[in-house]
C-alpha positions in Angstrom: -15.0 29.8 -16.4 -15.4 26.8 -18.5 -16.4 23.5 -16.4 -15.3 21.2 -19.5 -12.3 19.5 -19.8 -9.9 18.9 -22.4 -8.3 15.6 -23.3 -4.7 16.4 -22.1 -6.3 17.1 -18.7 -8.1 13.6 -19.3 -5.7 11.3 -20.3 -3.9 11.8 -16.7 -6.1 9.8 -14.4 -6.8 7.2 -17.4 -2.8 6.4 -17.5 -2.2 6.6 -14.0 -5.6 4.0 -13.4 -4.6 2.0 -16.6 -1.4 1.4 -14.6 -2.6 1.0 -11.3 -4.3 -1.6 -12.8 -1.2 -3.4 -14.0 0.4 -2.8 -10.7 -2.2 -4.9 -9.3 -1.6 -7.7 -11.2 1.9 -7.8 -11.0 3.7 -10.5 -9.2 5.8 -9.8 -6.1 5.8 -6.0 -6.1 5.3 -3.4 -3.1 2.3 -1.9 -5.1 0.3 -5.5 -5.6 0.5 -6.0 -2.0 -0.9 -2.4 -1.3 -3.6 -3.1 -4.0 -4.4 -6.6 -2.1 -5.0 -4.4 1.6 -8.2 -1.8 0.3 -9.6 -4.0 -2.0 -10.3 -6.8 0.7 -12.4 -3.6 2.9 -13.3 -0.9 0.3 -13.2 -2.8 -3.2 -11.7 -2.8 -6.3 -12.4 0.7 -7.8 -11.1 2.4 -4.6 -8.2 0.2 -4.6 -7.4 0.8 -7.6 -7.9 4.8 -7.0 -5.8 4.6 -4.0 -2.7 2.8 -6.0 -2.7 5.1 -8.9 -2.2 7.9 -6.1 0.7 5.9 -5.0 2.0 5.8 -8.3 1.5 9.5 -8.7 3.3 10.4 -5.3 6.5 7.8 -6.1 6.4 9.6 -10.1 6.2 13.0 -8.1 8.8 12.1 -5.7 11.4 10.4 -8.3 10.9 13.5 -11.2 11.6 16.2 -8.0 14.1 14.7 -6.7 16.3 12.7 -9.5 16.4 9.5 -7.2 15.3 6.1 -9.3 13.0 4.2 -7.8 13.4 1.4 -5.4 10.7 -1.1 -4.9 10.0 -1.9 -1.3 8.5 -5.4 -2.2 6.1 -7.0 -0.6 8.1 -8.4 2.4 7.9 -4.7 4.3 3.9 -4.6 4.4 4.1 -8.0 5.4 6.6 -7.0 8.5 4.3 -4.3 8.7 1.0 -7.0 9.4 3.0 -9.1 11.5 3.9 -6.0 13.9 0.6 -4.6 13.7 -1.1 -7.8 14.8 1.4 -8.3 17.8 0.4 -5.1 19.0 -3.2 -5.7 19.0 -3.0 -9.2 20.5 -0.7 -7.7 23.6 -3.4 -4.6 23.9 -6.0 -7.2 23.9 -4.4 -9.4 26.6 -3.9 -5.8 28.6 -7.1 -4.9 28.9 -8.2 -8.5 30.4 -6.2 -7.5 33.3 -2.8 -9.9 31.8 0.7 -8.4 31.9 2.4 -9.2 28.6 6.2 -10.3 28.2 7.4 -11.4 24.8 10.0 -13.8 23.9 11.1 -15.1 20.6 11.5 -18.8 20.2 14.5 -19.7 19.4 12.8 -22.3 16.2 10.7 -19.0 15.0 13.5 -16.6 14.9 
C-alpha cells in the first residue's frame, strides 16, 4: 500500500484551511468569533485547524441533511462567556465558605 498521496486527496485540507482563513477575517460571523477563542491559548495554526473542522462538520451536516445554513453570529458565544464566567465567579465565592444569590438589576437587564 502506497503511502503517497494524490492531488485530489490534497486539495481538501488546502480549501477547507484556505477558507478557514477567510472565516477568520470576516466581520461579525459565528466562525470569526470561534477563530478569536483558540488562537488567544493555542495559536493561530491550531486555530485555524480547529475552524476548518468546523467548516467541514457544518458542510457535512448541511449536504446530509438538505438544511441551509444558519449563522449563529457572534452574539451566542458571547452569551456563552457571559454564563460561563458567572458560574466560575459563584463557584469561586462557594468555596470561600459565601452562599451565592443572584439578582438582576433592573438598569443591566
Amino acid at each position: 500500500m502506497s503511502t503517497a498521496t494524490t492531488t485530489n486527496r490534497i486539495s481538501l485540507p488546502h480549501t477547507l484551511i484556505e477558507s478557514a482563513r477567510a472565516a477568520s477575517r470576516s466581520n461579525g460571523t459565528h466562525l470569526q468569533q470561534r477563530y478569536r477563542q483558540p488562537v488567544r491559548r493555542r495559536g493561530d495554526k491550531k486555530a485555524i485547524i480547529a475552524i476548518a473542522h468546523e467548516i467541514l462538520t457544518a458542510s457535512w451536516q448541511l449536504l446530509s441533511t438538505d438544511q441551509p445554513y444558519h449563522d449563529p453570529g457572534p452574539a451566542r458565544l458571547e452569551q456563552q462567556e457571559i454564563e460561563r464566567v458567572r458560574r466560575r465567579a459563584i463557584r469561586q465565592l462557594e468555596a470561600l465558605g459565601h452562599k451565592v444569590i443572584l439578582e438582576t438589576l433592573p438598569e443591566a437587564a
